[in-house]
BAVOTI-831727 format. One line per 10 residues: number of its first residue (from 0); their letters; for each residue x, y, z of N, C-alpha, C, O, CB. Coordinates in steps of 0.001 Angstrom, whole numbers. Glycine has a CB too. Example, Ala and Ser with C-alpha at 12.3 -4.5 7.8 and 13.67 -1.06 7.14 Angstrom:
0	AS	13190,-5690,7800,12300,-4500,7800,13200,-3300,7800,14236,-3319,8465,11308,-4473,9046 | 12850,-2250,7080,13670,-1060,7140,12900,30,7870,13409,1138,8039,14084,-598,5725 $
END
This chain:
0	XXXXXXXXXX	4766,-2290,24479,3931,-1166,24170,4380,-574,22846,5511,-736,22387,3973,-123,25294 | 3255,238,22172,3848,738,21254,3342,2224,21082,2221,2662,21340,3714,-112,20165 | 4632,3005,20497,4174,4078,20211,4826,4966,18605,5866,4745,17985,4417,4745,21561 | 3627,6073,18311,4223,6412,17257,5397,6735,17294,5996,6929,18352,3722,7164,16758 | 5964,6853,16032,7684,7226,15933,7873,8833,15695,8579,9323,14813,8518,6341,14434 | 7403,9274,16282,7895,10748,16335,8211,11159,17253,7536,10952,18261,7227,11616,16023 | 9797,12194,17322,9786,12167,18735,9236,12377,20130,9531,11775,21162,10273,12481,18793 | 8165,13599,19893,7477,13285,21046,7175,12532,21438,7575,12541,22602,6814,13559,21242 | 6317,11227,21129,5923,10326,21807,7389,8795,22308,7370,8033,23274,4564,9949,20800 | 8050,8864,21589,8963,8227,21968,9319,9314,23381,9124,8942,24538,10053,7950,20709 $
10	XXXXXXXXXX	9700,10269,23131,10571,11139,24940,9367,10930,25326,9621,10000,26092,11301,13212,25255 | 8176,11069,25406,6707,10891,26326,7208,9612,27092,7584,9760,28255,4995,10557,25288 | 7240,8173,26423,7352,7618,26725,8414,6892,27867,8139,6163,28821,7083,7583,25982 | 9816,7423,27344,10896,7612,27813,10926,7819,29240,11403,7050,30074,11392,8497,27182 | 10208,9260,29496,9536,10053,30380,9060,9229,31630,9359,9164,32823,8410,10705,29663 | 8524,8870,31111,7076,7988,32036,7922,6422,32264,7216,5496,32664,5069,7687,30682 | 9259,6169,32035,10217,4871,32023,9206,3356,31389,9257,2210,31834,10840,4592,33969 | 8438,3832,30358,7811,2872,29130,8885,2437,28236,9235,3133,27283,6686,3657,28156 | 9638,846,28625,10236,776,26574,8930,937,25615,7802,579,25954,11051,-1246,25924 | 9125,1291,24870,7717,1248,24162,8540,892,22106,9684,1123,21715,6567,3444,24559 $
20	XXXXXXXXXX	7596,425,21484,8387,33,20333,7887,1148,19119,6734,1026,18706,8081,-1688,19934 | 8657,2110,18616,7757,2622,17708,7013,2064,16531,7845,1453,15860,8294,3438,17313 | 6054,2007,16077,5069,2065,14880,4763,3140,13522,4188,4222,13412,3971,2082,15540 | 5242,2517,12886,5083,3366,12021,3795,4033,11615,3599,5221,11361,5553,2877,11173 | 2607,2587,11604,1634,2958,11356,655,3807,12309,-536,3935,12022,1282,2027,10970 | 1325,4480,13658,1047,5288,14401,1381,6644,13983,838,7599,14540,1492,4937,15424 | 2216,6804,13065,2528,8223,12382,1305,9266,12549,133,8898,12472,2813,8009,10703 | 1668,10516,12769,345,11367,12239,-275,11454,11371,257,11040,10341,332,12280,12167 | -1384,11886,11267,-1646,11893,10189,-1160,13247,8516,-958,14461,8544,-2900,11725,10690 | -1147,12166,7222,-361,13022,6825,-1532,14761,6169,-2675,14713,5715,645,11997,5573 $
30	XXXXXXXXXX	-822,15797,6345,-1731,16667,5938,-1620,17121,4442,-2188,18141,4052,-1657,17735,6813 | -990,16455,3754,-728,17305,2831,111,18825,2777,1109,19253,3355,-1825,17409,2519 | -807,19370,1808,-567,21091,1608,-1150,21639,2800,-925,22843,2674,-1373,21871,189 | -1726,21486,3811,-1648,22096,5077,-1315,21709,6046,-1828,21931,7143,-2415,22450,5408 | -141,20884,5732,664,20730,7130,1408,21798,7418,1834,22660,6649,1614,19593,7202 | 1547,21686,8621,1939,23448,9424,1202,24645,9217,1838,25617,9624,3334,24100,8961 | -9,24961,8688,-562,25919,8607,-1810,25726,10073,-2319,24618,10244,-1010,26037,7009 | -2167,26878,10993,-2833,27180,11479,-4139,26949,10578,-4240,26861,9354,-2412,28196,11921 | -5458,26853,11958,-6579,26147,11127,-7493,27786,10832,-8317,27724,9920,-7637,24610,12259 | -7389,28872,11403,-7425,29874,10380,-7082,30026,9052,-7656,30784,8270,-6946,30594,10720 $
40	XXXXXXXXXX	-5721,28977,8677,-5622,30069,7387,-5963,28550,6649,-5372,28709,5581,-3771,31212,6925 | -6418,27507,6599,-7346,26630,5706,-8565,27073,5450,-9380,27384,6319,-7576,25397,6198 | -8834,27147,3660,-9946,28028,3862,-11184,27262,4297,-11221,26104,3882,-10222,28807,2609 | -12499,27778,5260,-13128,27170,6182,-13980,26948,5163,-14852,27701,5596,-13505,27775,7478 | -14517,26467,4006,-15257,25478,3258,-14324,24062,3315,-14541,22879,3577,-15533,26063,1654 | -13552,24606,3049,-12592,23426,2813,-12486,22300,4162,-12378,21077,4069,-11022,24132,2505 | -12557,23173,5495,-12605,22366,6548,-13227,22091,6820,-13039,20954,7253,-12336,22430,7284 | -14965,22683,7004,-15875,22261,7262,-15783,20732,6778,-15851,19754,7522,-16790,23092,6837 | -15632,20719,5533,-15898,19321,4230,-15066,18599,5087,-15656,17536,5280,-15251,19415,2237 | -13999,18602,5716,-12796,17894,5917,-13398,16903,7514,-13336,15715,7830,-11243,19217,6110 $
50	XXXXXXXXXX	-14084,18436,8339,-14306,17704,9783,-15767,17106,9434,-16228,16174,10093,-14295,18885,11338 | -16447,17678,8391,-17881,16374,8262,-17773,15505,7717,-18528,14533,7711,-19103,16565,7675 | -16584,15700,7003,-16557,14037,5865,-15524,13148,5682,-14837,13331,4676,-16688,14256,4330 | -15135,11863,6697,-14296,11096,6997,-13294,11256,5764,-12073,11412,5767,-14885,9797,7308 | -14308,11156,4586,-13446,10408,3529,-12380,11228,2715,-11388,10824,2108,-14393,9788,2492 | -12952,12695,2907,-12320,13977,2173,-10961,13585,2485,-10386,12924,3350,-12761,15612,2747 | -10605,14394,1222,-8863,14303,1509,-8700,15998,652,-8644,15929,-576,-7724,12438,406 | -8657,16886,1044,-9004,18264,-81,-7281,18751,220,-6774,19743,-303,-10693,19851,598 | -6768,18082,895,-5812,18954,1029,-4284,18044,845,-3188,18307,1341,-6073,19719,2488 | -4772,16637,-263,-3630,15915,-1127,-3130,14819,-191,-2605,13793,-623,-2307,16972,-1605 $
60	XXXXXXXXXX	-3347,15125,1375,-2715,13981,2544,-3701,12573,2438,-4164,11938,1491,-2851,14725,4441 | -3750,12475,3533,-4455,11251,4173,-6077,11370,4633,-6123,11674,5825,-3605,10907,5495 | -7318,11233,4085,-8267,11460,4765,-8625,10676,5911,-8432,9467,5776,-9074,11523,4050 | -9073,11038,6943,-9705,10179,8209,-10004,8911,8335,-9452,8095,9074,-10775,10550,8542 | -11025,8716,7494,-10677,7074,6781,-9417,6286,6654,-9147,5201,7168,-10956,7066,5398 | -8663,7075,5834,-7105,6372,5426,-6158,5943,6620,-5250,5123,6488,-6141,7514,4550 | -6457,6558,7741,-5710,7087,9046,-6159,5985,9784,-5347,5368,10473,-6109,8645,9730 | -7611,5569,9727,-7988,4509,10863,-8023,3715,10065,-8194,2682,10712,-9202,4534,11786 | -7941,3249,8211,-7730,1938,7942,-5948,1462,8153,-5477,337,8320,-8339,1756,6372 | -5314,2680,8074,-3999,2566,8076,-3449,1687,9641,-2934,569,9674,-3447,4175,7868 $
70	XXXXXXXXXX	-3750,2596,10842,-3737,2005,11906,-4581,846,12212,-3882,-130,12485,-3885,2821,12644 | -6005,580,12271,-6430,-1062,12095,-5821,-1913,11268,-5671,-3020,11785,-7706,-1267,11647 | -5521,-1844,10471,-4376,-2699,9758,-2653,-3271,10631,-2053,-4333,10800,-3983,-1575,8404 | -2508,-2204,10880,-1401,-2524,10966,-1179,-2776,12919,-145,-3243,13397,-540,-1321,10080 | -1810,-2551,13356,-2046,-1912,15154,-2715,-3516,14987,-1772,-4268,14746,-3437,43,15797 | -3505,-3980,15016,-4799,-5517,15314,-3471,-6392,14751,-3276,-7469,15314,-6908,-5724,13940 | -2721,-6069,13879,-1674,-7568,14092,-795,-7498,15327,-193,-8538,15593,-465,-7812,12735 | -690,-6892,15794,448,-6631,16875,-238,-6854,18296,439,-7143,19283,1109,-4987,16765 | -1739,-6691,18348,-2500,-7060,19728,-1939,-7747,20078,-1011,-8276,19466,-3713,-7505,19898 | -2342,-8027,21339,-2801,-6767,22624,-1627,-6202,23235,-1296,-6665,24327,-3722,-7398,24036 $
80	XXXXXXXX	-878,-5199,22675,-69,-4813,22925,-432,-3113,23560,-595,-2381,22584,692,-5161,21840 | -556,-2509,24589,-989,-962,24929,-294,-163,23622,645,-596,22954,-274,-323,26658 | -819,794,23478,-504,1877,22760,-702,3059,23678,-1633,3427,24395,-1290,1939,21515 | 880,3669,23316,812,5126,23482,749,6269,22392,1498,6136,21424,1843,5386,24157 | 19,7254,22446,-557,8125,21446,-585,9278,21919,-1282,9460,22917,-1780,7822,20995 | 291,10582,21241,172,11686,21125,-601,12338,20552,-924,11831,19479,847,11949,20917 | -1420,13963,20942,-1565,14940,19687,-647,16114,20101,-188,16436,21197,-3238,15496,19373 | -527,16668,18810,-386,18394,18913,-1037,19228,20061,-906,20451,20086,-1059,19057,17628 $
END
């Protein structure tokens, strides 16, 4: 099995008595300049653009796109292996 490498999901896993292998390309996604900020204080043009438009990246990270070419890439060589997956 595999799971992202952060610790939560590794102790998730742990948890639940899964070896599971971490992946890098399971990482979160990266936010840029609003990582750790509450979604109040992104200003809401900016998010709107962000949750309608895969491709946006307004805030310097990874846009939505980048995130699922990142993981299909790298996740489809390793099939069929389960994945475990956290959010916030």
């Amino acid at each position: 099995m595999l799971t992202a490498p952060e610790t939560r999901t590794i102790q998730t896993a742990k948890e639940l008595g899964i070896i599971a292998e971490p992946a890098s390309a399971l990482r979160d996604l990266d936010y840029g300049r609003w990582a750790g900020l509450e979604m109040d204080e992104i200003p809401q043009d900016q998010l709107l653009t962000w949750l309608t438009d895969p491709t946006a990246c307004l805030h310097g990270g990874e846009s939505i796109t980048d995130l699922i070419d990142r993981v299909r890439v790298d996740i489809t060589i390793d099939l069929p292996a389960p994945v475990l997956t956290s959010s916030r």
